[in-house]
C-alpha positions as CSV (number, residue, x, y, z in Angstrom):
1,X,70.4,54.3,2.4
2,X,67.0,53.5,0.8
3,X,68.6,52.0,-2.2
4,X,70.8,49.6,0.5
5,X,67.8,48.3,2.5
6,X,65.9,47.6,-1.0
7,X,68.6,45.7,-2.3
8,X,68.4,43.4,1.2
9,X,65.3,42.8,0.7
10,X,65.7,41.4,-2.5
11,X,68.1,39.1,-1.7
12,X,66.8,37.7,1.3
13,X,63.1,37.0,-0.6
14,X,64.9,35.5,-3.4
15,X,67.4,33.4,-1.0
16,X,63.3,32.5,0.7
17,X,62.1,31.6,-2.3
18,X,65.0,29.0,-3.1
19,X,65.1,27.3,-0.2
20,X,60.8,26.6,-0.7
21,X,61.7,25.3,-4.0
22,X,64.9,23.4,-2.8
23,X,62.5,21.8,0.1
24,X,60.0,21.1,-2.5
25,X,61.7,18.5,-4.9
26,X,63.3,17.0,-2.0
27,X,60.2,15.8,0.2
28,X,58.9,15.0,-3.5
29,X,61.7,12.4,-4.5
30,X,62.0,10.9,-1.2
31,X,57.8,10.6,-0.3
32,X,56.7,7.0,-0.3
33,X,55.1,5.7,-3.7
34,X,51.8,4.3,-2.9
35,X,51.6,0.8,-3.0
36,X,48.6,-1.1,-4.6
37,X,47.6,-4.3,-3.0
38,X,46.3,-7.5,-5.0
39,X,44.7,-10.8,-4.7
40,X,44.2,-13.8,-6.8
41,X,40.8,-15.5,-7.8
42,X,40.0,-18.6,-6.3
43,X,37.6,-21.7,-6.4
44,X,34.3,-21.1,-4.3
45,X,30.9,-22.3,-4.1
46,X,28.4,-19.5,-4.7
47,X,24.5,-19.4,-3.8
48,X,22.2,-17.0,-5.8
49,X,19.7,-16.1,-3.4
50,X,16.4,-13.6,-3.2
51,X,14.1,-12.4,-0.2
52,X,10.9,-12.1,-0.1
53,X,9.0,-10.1,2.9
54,X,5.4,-10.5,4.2
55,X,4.2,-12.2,7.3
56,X,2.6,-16.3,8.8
57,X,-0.7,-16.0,8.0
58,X,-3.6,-19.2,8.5
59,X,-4.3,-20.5,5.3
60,X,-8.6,-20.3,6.4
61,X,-9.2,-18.0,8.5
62,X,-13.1,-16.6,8.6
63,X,-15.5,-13.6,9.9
64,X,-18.3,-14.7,11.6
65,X,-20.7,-11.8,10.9
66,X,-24.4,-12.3,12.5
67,X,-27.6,-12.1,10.3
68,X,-29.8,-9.3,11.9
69,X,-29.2,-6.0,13.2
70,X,-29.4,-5.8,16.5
71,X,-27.2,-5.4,20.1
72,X,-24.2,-7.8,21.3
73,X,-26.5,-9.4,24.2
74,X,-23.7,-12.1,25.5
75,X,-20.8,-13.1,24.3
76,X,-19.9,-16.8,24.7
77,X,-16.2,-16.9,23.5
78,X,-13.2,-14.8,23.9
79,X,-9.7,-14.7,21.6
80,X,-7.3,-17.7,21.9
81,X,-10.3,-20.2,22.5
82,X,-11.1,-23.9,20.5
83,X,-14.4,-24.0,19.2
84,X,-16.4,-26.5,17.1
85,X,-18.3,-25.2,13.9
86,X,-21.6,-24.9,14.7
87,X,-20.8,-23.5,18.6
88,X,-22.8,-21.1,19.9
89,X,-20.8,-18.2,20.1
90,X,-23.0,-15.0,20.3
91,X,-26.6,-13.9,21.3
92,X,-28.2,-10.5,19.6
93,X,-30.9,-9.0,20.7
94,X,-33.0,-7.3,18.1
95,X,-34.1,-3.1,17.6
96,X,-37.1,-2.6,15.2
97,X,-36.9,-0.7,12.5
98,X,-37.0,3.1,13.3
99,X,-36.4,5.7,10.3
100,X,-37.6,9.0,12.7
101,X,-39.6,10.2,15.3
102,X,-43.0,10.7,13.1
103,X,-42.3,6.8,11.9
104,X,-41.7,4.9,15.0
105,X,-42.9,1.2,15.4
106,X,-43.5,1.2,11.6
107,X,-42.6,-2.5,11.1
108,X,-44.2,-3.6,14.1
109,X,-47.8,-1.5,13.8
110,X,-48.1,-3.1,9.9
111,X,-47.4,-7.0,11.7
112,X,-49.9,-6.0,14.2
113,X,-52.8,-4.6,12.0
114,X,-51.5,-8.2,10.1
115,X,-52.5,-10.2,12.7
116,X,-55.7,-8.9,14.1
117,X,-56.8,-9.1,10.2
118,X,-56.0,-12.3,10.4
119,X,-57.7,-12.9,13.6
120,X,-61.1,-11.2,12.8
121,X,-61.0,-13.5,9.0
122,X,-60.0,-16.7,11.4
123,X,-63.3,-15.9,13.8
124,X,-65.6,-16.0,10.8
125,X,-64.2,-18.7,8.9
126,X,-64.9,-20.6,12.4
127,X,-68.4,-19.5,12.8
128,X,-69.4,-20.1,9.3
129,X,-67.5,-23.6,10.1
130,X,-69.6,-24.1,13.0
131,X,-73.0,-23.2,11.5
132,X,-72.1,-25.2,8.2
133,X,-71.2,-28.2,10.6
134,X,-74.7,-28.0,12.3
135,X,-76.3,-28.2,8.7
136,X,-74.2,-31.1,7.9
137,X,-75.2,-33.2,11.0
138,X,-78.9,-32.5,10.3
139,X,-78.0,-33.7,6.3
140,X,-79.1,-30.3,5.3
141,X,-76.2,-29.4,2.6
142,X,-74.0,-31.7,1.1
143,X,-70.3,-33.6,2.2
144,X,-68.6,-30.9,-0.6
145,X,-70.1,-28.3,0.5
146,X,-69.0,-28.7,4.4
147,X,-65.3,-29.2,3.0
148,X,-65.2,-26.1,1.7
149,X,-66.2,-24.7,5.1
150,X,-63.7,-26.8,6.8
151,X,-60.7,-26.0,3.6
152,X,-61.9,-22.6,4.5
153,X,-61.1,-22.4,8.5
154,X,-57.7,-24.3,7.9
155,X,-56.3,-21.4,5.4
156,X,-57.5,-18.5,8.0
157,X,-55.9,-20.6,10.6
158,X,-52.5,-20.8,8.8
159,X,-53.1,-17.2,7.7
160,X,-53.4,-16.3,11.2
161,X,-50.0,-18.4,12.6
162,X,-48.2,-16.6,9.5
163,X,-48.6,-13.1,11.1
164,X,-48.2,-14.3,14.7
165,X,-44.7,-15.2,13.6
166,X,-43.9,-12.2,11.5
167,X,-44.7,-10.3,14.8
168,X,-42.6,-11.8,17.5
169,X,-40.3,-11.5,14.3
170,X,-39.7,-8.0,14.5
171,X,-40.8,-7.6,18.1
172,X,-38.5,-10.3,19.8
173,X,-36.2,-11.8,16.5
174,X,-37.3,-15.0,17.0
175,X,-38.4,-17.5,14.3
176,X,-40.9,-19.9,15.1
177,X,-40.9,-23.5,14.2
178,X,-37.6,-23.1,12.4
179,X,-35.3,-25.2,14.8
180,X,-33.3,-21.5,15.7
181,X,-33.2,-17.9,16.3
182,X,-32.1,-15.2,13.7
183,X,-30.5,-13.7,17.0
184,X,-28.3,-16.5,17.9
185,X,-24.7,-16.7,16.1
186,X,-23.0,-20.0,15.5
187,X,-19.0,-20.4,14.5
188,X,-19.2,-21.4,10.7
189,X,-15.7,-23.6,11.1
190,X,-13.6,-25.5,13.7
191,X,-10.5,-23.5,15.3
192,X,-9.3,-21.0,17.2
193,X,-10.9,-17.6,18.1
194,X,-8.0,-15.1,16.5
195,X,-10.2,-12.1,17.9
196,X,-13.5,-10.6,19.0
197,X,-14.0,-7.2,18.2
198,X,-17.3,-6.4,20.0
199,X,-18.4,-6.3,23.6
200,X,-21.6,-6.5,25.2
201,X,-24.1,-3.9,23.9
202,X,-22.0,-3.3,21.2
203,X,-24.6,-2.1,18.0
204,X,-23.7,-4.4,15.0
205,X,-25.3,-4.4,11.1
206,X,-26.3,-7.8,9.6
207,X,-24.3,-8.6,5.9
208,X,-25.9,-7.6,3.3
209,X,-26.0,-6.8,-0.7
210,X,-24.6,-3.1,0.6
211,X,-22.9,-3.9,3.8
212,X,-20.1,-6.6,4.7
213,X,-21.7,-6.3,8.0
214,X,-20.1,-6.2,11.5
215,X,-17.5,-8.7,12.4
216,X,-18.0,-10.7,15.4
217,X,-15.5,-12.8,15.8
218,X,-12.6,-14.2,13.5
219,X,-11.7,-17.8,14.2
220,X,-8.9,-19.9,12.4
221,X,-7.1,-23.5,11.4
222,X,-4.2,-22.9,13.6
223,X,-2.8,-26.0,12.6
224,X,-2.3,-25.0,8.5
225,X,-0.2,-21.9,8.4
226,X,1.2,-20.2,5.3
227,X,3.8,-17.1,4.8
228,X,2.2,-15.1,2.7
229,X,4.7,-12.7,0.8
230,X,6.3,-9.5,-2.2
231,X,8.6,-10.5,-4.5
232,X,10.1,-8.3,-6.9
233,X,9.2,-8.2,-10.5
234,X,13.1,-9.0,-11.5
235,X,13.2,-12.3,-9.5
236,X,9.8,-13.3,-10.1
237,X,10.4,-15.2,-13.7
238,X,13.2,-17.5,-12.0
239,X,10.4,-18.6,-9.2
240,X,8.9,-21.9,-9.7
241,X,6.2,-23.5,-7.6
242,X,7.6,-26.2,-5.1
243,X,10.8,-24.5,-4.4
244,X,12.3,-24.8,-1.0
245,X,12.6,-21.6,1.0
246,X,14.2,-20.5,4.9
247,X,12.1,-18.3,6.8
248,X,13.5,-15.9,9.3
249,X,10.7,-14.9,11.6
250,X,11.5,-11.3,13.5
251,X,9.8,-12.6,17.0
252,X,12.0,-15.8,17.2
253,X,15.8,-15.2,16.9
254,X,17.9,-17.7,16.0
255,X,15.9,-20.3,13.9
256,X,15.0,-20.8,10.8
257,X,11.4,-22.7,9.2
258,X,11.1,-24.2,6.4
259,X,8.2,-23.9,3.4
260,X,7.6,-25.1,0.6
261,X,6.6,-22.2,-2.4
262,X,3.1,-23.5,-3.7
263,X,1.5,-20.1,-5.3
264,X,3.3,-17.2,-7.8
265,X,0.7,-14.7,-8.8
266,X,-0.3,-14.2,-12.0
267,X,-0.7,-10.8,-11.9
268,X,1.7,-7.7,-10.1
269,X,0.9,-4.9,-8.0
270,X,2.1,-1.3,-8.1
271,X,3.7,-0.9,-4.5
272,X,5.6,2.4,-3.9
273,X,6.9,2.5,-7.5
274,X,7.6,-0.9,-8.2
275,X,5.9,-3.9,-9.4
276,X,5.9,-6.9,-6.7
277,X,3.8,-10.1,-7.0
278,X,2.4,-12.3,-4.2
279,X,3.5,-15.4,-3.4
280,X,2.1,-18.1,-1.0
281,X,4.3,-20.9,0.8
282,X,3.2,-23.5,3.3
283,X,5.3,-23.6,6.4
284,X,7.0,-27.9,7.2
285,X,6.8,-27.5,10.8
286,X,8.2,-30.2,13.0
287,X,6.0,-31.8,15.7
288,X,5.5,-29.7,18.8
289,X,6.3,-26.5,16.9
290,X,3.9,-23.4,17.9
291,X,3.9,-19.9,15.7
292,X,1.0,-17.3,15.9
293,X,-0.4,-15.5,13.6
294,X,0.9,-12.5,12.0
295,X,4.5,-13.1,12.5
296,X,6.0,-11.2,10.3
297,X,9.2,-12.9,8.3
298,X,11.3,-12.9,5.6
299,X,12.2,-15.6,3.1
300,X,15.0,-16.8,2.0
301,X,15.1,-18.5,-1.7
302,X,17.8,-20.0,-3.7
303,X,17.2,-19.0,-6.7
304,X,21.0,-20.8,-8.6
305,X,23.9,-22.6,-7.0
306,X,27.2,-23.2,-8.6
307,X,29.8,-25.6,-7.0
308,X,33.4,-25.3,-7.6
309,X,33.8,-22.3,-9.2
310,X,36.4,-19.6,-9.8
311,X,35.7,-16.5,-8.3
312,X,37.0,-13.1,-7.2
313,X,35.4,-10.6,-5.0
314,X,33.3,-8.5,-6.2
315,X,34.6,-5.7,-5.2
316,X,37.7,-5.8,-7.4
317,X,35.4,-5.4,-10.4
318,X,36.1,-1.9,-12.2
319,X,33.3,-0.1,-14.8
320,X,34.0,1.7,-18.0
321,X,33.8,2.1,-21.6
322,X,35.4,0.0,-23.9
323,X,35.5,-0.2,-27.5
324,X,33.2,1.5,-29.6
325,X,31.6,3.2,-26.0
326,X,30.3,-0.2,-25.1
327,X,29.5,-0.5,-21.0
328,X,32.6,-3.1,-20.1
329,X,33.7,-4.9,-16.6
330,X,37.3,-5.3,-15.9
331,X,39.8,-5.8,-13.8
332,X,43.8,-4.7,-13.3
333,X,46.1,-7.4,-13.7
334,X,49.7,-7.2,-12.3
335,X,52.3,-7.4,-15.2
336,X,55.6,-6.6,-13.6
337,X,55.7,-4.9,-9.9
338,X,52.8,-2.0,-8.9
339,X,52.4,-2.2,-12.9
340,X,49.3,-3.1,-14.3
341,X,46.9,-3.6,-17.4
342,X,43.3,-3.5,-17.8
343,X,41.5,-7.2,-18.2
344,X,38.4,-7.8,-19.3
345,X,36.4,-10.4,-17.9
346,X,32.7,-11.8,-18.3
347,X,31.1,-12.9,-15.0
348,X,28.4,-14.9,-14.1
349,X,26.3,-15.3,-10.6
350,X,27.1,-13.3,-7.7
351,X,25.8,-13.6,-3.8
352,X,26.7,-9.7,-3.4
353,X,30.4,-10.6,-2.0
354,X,32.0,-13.2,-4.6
355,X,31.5,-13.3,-8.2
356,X,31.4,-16.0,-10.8
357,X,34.2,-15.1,-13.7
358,X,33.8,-17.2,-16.8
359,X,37.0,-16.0,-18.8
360,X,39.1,-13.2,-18.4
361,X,41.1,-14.0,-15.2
362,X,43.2,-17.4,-14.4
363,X,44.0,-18.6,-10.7
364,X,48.0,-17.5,-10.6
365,X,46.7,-14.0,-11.6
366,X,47.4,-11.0,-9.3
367,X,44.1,-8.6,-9.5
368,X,44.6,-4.8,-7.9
369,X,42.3,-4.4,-4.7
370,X,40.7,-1.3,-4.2
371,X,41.8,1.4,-1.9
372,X,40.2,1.3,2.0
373,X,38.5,4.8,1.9
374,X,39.6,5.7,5.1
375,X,36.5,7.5,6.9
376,X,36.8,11.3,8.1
377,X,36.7,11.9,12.0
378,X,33.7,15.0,12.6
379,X,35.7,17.5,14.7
């Protein structure tokens, strides 16, 4: 009985087993062949372009930075307004110079022991002028010897309106007989007030050998604006000044400025691995046009344009080794149906979607496309 049920098995695993093999060569011979699909060149225009990115930037813009130490008194401008160089635009009011409790008023005691100096040497230059002046009336001493009396009260008098000033110098910051005050700020150029930093008994340092000082306001040309820009190190030798570029600015869609490239730096900067050099273009703005500064925006330049060109996509290039392990671009060529041979080809410019071919490939060719990847759906 054991040997009979054995012997079943057997046969029905190896009938299994034939019918899996049977049902293998047949879905195999009647499966659909995969089908390549091709394309021939054709005759294009192609544009060679680059992009630069940076920002609209005035070409002067300044820092009006005050010339004493002291507190924002009044402020006489705010951002977004005109103003002529030479407008007052800020009023400071002086601090003395303090370096501790133990040295207070330092600068002002030493201009006050200046002054009453002064006024004690003026006193008795004047009464040795007055007594010497008596003697001259009554022709005791001579005409040269009055002068020197009289040469002698002039220098104690100048002395004495020397440390006046120095005095209401430190004690008010004002400077007498000077036509202005070292408190008072003035705009330096004609244009428009970008910002003002400060307010009103805000604490500012003058500029100095040590110290750029505090800003108080930053005013502009409006009216002669620049894009300021990076350029990589690989485009930068095929830059020339007085190219034509198309600037897309982020906060206006839709339109496109042009400029004119008038600067390539000499030099390149290491930024986040890479070498990028500045470059400087003035913007050709029609009449009535209004930008703001610090737009950023990206530039568009032609860097080479070929007219009437053949051309495949670029896509349909293939990589590889050829002869003697030498890098090589090819493509597949069609030689009798869903057969094809490898091609070389030599290319030229490319705008990222067509390519330039210079030999290698002829119009009536039929070039194999790649494959669509098609993408897998995330359960």
């Amino acid at each position: 009985m054991f040997r009979k049920i054995f012997l079943f098995l057997v046969v029905v695993a190896f009938i299994g087993a034939t019918y899996l093999l049977v049902m293998y060569f047949y879905n195999k011979s009647t499966s659909t062949p995969i089908t390549h699909k091709t394309d021939k060149a054709f005759v294009t225009n192609i544009t060679k372009k680059t992009v630069a990115t940076g920002a609209i930037v005035p070409r002067k813009e300044v820092q009006v930075k005050p010339q004493a130490s002291g507190i924002i008194e009044a402020l006489f401008v705010q951002a977004g307004e005109q103003v002529q160089a030479g407008q007052l635009i800020a009023k400071v009011r002086l601090v003395q110079s303090i370096s501790g409790k133990n040295n207070d008023n330092i600068s002002y005691n030493n201009s006050r022991n200046q002054v009453d100096n002064a006024k004690i040497n003026f006193n008795n230059a004047e009464i040795e002028y007055n007594r010497q002046k008596k003697l001259f009336d009554d022709k005791v001493i001579s005409e040269q010897e009055f002068n020197r009396s009289v040469l002698e009260l002039n220098n104690r008098k100048e002395a004495l309106q020397t440390a006046e000033q120095n005095l209401v110098l430190v004690n008010r910051g004002i400077l007498q007989n000077s036509g202005g005050v070292a408190n008072d700020v003035y705009a330096t150029v004609t244009g428009t007030v970008l910002d003002v930093p400060v307010k009103v008994g805000s604490s500012v340092i003058e500029r100095n050998n040590f110290n750029e000082g505090t800003t108080i306001a930053t005013i502009a040309d409006m009216n002669t604006l620049v894009f300021e820009g990076k350029i990589d190190e690989s485009e930068v030798g095929k830059l020339k000044e007085g190219m034509s570029l198309k600037l897309n600015i982020g906060a206006i869609d839709g339109k496109t400025f042009k400029a004119e490239l008038e600067y390539i730096s000499p030099k390149g900067v290491d930024k986040d691995g890479a070498i990028k050099f500045d470059i400087r273009a003035k913007l050709l703005l029609e009449s009535g046009t209004t930008l703001r500064a610090g737009y950023s925006a990206n530039a568009d330049i032609v860097l080479e344009t070929k007219n009437d060109v053949l051309a495949i996509k670029e896509a349909m290039l293939q990589f590889g080794k050829g002869e003697k392990g030498k890098d090589s671009v090819f493509v597949e060529i069609e030689t009798t149906t869903q057969k094809f041979k490898k091609q070389l080809v030599k290319t030229g410019i490319s705008d990222g979607i067509n390519i330039e071919i210079l030999s290698g490939v002829t119009k009536n060719d039929k070039i194999k496309t790649p494959p669509v990847k098609e993408e897998k759906k995330n359960n």
